[in-house]
C-alpha positions as CSV (number, residue, x, y, z in Angstrom):
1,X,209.7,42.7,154.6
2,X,212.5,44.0,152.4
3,X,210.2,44.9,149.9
4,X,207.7,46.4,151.6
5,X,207.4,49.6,149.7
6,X,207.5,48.8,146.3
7,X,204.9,46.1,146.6
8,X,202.0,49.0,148.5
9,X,202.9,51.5,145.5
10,X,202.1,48.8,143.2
11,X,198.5,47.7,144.8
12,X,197.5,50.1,147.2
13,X,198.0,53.4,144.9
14,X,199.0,52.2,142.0
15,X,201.2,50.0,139.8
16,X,203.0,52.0,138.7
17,X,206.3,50.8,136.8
18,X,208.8,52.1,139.2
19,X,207.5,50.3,141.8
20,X,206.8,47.0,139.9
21,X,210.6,47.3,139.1
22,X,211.9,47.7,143.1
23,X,209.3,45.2,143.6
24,X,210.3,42.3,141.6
25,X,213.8,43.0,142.3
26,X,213.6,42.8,145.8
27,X,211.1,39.5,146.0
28,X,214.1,37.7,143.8
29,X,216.9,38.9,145.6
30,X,215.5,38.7,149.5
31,X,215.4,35.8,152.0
32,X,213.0,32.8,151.0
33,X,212.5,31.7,154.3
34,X,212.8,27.9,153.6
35,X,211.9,27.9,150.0
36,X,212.9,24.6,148.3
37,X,216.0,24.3,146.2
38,X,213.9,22.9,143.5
39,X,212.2,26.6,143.3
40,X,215.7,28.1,142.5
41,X,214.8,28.4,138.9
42,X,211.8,30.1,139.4
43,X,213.9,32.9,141.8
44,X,216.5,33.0,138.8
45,X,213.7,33.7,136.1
46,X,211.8,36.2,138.6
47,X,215.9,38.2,138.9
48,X,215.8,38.5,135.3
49,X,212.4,39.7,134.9
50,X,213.2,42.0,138.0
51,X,216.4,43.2,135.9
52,X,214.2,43.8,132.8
53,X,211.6,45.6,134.4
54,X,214.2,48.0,136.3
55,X,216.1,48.2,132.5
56,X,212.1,49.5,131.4
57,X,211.5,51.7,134.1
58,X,214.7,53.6,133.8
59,X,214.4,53.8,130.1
60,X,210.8,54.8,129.9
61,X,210.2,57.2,133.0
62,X,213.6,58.6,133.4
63,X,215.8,58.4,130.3
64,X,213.1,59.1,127.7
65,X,211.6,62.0,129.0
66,X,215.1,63.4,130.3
67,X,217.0,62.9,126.9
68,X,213.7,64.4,125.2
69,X,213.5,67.4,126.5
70,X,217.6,68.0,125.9
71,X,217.3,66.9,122.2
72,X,213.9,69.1,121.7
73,X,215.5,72.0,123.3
74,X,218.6,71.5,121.2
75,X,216.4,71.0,117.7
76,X,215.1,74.8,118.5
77,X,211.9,74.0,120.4
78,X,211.6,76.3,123.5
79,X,211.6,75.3,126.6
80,X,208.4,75.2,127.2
81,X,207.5,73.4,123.8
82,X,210.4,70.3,125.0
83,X,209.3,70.4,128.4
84,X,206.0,69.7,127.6
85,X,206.0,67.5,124.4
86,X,208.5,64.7,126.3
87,X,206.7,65.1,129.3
88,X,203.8,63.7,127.1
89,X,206.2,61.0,125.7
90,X,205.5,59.0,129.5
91,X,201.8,59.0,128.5
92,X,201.9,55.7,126.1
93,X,203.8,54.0,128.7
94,X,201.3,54.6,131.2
95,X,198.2,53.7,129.4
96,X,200.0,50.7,128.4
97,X,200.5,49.3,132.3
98,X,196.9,50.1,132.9
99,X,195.9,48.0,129.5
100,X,197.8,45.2,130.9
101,X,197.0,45.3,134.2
102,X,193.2,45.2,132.2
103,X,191.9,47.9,135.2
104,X,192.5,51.9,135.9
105,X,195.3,52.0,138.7
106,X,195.0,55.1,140.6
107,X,198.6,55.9,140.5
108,X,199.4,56.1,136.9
109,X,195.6,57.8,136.6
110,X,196.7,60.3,139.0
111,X,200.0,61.0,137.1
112,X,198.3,61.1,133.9
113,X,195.8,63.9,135.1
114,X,198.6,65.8,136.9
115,X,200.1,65.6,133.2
116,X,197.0,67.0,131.4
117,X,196.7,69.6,134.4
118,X,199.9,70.9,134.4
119,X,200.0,71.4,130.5
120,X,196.6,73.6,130.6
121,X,198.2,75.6,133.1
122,X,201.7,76.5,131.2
123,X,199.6,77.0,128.0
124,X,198.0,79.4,130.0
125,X,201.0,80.7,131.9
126,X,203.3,80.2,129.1
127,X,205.3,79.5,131.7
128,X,207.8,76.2,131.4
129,X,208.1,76.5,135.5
130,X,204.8,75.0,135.7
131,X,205.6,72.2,134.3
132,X,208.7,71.5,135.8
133,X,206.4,72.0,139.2
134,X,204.3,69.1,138.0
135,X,206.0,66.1,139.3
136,X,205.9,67.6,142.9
137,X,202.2,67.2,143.1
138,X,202.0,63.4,142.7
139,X,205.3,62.9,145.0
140,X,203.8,65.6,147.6
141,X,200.3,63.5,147.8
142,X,202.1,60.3,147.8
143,X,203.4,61.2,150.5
144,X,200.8,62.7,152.6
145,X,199.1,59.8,151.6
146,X,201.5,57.2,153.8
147,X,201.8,59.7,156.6
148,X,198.0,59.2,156.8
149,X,198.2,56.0,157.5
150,X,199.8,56.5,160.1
151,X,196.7,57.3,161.7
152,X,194.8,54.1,160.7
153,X,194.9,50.5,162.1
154,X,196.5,49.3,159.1
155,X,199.6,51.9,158.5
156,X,201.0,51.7,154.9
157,X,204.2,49.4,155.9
158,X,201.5,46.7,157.4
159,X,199.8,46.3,154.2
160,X,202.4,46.8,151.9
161,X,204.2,43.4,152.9
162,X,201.7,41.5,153.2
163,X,201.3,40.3,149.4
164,X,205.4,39.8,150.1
165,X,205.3,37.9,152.7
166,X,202.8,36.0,151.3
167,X,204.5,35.3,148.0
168,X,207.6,34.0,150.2
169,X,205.7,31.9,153.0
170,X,202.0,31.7,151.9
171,X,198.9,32.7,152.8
172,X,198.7,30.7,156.2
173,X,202.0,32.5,157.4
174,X,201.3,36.0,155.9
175,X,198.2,36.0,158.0
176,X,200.3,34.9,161.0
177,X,202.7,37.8,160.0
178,X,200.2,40.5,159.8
179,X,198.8,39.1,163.0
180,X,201.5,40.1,165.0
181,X,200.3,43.9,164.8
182,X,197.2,43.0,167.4
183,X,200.1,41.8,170.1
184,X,203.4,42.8,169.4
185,X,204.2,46.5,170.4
186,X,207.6,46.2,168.7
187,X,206.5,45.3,165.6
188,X,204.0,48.0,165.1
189,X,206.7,50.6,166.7
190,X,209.1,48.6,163.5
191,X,206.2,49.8,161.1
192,X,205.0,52.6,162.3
193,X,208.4,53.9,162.0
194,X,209.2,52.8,158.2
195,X,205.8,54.4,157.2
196,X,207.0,57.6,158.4
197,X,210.2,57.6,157.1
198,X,208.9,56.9,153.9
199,X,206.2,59.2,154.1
200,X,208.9,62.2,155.2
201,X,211.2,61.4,152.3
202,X,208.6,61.5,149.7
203,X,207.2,64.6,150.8
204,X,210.5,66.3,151.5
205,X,211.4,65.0,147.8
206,X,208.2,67.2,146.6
207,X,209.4,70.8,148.3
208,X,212.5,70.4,146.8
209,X,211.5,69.6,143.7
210,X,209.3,72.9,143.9
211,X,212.3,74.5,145.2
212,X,214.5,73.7,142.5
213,X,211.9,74.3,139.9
214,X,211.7,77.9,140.6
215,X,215.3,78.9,141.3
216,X,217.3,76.6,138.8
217,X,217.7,77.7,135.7
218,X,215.3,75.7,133.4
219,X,217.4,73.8,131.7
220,X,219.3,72.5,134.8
221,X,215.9,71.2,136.3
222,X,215.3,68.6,134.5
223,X,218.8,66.4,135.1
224,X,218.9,67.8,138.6
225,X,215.7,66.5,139.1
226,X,216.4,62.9,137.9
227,X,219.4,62.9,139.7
228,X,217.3,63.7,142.9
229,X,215.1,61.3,142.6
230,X,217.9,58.7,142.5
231,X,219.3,59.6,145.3
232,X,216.4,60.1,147.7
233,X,215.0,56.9,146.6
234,X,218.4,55.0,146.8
235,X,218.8,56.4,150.2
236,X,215.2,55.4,151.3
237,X,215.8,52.3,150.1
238,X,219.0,51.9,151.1
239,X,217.8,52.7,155.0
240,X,214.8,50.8,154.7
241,X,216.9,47.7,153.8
242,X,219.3,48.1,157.0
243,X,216.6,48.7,159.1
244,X,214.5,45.5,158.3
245,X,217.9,43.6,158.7
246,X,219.1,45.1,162.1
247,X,215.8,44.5,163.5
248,X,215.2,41.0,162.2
249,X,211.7,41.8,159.8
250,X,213.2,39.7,156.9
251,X,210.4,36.6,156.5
């Protein structure tokens, strides 16, 4: 259950890389629930692939666009110009996780468009603020998204573990798992409240993000953005692990 979040990103809206990354990591490094010793290699190769697709993730989505825009800026390209050419650097790596995946995820589709729309609109702005606004928009509907699934019968922390639990007991006992939401009024209280914490942080993320975007100077935006995101999403993660382990949700 300790993984719930990164595993509904990926398959429900999206794999995208981030989430691939907190996925992997936390499938090698949670509870097996009475795996076999003999399958201790495979958890040892699935750590290091974990490891390699955090090292990717980081680089790719954080790093290269972050240390773009600074080196850009600092070659004599406006802000705007750097803002928007290592913005586009993220492209390539997203069209490469939809080639491999072999189909259109709606997450890295829905970043890409928020991309191309947010370039139209600073060339027509000429306005860098735009794009620093950008990112908000796919964190802000992400969001929304999970708190609106609070609503359903199947809330976004319910059918994000699923595939986890799966992976770690089987089909037989993921279906026995997910079958305690008809019954038990402490597991879906468990759920329910997960999806909305996650739901909160990523839509709190997006108003500061606008907030910081038009009262920063530009140039700070861009590192104090990153160094947002870090946080917010260590300290979701951070709670979301405690949680799970006080209230006995680990499979």
């Amino acid at each position: 259950m300790g993984e719930t979040v990164s595993e509904q990103a990926g398959r429900g809206a999206g794999q995208d890389t981030k989430w691939d990354a907190g996925r992997e990591t936390w499938r090698a490094t949670g509870p097996q629930g009475g795996a076999e010793p003999g399958a201790a290699p495979s958890e040892r190769q699935k750590a290091r692939a974990a490891k390699r697709a955090l090292v990717k993730s980081l680089v790719f989505e954080l790093a290269l666009p972050l240390g773009g825009f600074y080196l850009l800026h600092g070659l004599g390209l406006s802000q705007w110009a750097a803002l928007l050419i290592s913005g586009l650097l993220l492209v390539p790596w997203l069209v490469l996780g939809m080639v491999r995946s072999r189909r259109v995820e709606a997450l890295p589709a829905f970043t890409l468009l928020m991309v191309a729309v947010g370039a139209l609109m600073s060339m027509v702005s000429g306005s860098p603020r735009v794009l620093l606004v950008r990112d908000s928009w796919v964190f802000g509907a992400l969001g929304l998204w999970v708190l609106g699934t609070l609503a359903t019968r199947r809330p976004f922390m319910l059918t994000a573990a699923r595939s986890v639990v799966a992976a770690k007991i089987g089909e037989a006992g993921a279906a026995e798992w997910v079958g305690r939401w008809d019954h038990d009024a402490v597991f879906r209280r468990h759920l329910r409240l997960l999806t909305a914490v996650w739901g909160l942080g990523f839509a709190v993320d997006a108003g500061i993000r606008v907030a910081l975007a038009c009262t920063l100077p530009v140039d700070l935006v861009p590192l104090v953005n990153t160094l947002q995101w870090l946080a917010v999403l260590g300290g979701l993660f951070g709670f979301h692990y405690w949680y799970v382990s006080r209230h006995g949700l680990k499979v």
